[in-house]
C-alpha positions as CSV (number, residue, x, y, z in Angstrom):
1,X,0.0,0.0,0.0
2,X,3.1,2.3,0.8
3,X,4.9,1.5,-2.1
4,X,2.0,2.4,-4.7
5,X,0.6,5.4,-1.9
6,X,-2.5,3.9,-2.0
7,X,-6.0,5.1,0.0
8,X,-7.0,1.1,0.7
9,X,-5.9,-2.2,-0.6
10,X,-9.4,-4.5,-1.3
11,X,-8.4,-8.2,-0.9
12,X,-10.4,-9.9,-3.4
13,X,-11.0,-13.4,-1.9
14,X,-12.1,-15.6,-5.2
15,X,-14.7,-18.4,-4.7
16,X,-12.8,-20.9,-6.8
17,X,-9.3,-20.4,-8.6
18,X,-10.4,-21.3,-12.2
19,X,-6.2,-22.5,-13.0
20,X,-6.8,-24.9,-9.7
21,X,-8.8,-28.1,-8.6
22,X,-11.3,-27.5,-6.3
23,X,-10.1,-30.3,-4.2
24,X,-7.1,-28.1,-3.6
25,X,-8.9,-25.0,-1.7
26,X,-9.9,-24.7,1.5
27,X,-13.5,-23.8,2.1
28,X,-14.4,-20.4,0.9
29,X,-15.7,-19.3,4.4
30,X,-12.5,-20.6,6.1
31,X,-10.2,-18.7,3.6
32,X,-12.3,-15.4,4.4
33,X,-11.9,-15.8,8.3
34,X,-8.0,-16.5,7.7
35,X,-7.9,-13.0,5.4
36,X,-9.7,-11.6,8.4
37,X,-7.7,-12.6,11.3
38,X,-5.0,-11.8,9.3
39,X,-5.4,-8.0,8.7
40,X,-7.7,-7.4,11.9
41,X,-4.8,-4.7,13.3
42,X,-4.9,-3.0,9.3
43,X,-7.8,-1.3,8.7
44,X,-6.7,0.0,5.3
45,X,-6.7,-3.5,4.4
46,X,-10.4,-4.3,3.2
47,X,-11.0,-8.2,2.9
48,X,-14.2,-8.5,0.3
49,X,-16.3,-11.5,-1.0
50,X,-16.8,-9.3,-4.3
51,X,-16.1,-12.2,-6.7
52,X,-18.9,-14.1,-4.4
53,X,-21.4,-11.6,-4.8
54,X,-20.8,-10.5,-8.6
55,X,-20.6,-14.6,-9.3
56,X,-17.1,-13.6,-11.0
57,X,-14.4,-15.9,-10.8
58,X,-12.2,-14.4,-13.6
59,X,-9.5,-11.6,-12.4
60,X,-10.4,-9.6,-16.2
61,X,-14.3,-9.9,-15.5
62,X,-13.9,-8.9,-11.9
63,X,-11.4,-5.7,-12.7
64,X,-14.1,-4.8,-15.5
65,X,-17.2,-4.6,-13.5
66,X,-14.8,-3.0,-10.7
67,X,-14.0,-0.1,-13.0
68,X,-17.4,0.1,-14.1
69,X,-19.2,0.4,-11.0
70,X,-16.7,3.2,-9.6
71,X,-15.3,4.9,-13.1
72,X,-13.8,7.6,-10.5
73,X,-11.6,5.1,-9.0
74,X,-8.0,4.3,-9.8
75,X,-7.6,0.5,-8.9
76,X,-4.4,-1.7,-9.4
77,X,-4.5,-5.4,-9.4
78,X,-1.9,-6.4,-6.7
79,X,-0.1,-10.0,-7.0
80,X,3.0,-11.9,-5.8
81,X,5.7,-11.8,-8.3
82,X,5.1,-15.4,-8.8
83,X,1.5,-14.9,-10.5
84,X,3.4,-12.9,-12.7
85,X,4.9,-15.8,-13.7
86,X,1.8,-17.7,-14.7
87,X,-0.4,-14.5,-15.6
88,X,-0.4,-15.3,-19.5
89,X,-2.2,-18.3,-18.8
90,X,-5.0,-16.2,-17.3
91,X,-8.5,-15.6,-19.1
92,X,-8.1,-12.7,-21.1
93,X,-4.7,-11.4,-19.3
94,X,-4.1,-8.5,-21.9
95,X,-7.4,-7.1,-21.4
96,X,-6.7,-7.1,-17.9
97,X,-3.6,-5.7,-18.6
98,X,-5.5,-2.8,-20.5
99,X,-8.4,-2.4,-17.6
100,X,-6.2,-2.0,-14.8
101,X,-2.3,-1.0,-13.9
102,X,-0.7,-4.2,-12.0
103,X,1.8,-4.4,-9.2
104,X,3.7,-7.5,-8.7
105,X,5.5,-8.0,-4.9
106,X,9.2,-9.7,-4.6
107,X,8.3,-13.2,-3.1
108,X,10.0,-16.0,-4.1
109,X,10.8,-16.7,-6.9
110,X,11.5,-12.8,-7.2
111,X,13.1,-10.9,-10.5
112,X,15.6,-13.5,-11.3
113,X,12.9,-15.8,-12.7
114,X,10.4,-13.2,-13.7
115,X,12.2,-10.9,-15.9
116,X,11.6,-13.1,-18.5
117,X,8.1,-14.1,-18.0
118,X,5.8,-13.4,-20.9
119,X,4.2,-10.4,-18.6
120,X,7.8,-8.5,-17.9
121,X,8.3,-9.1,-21.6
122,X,5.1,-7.4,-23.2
123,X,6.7,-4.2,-25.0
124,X,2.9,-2.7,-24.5
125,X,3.2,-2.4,-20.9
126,X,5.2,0.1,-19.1
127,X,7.1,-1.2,-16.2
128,X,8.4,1.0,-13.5
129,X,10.5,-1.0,-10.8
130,X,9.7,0.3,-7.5
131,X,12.5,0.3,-4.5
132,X,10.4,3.1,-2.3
133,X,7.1,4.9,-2.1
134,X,6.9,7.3,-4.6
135,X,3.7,8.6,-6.4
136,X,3.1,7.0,-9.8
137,X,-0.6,6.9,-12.0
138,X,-2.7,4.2,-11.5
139,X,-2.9,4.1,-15.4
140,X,-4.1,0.8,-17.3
141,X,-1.2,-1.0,-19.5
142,X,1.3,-0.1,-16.3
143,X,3.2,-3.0,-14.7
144,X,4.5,-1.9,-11.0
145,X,7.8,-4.3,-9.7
146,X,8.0,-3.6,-6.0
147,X,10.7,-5.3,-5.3
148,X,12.4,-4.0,-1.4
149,X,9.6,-5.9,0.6
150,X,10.4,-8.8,3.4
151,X,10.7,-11.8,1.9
152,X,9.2,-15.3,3.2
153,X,9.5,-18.2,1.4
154,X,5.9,-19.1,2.0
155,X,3.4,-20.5,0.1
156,X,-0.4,-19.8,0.6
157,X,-0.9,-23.5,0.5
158,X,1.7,-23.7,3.2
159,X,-0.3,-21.3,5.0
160,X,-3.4,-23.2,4.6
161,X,-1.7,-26.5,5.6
162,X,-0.3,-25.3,9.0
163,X,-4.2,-23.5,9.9
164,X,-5.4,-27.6,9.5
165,X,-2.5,-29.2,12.7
């Protein structure tokens, strides 16, 4: 939120990852209360059930009814740096590419591996490498790489795994 000088981060909680077996989630309700406990202390930190409620479960149809519902807003679709790995796989990536500016966060595995990804590649986007919080346009077609953040080798399904001892 620093980096980008953002107002509020939204933490879209999806339903169901289309790119994963459903077997493979935990139930919705218990991923919302982990978001919750989570970021209980951060109240610019706003966990939603938006993809729920709009019966989305694609990023580009979620970030499109997002920008048309509140045209006034600036939004950037935040990620680890390791969904920017994968992102061209996504429905429709390039349109969300042209909806909504991005920002992808160092976590392993951070630039080494993704400065070649089909993403960092795209000559159509402009990428600005961020190292501190600095003002920048929340403009469609722009790729943010914040890249001084902590780093924990982690995995969400890690995560998930140690919430079921």
């Amino acid at each position: 939120r620093r980096a980008l000088q953002l107002d509020a981060v939204w933490w879209i909680v999806t339903p169901h990852n289309p790119l994963k077996n459903a077997t493979e989630l935990m139930d919705y309700g218990t991923r919302l209360d982990m978001c919750r406990a989570l970021t209980n202390t951060i109240p610019e930190i706003i966990i939603s059930d938006l993809e729920s409620r709009l019966g989305t479960n694609r990023t580009y149809d979620t970030m499109t009814a997002l920008c048309d519902h509140y045209a006034e807003t600036d939004f950037v679709m935040i990620t680890g740096m390791d969904n920017a790995l994968t992102m061209h796989h996504w429905y429709n990536w390039r349109g969300i590419l042209a909806t909504v500016a991005t920002a992808h966060i160092a976590r392993p595995p951070a630039w080494t591996l993704v400065k070649n990804c089909p993403l960092r590649q795209l000559r159509s986007q402009n990428h600005i490498r961020i190292n501190r919080g600095l003002a920048h346009p929340l403009n469609p077609h722009t790729s943010f790489w914040i890249m001084q953040t902590p780093m924990l080798d982690i995995s969400s399904t890690m995560i998930r795994n140690l919430n079921k001892l």
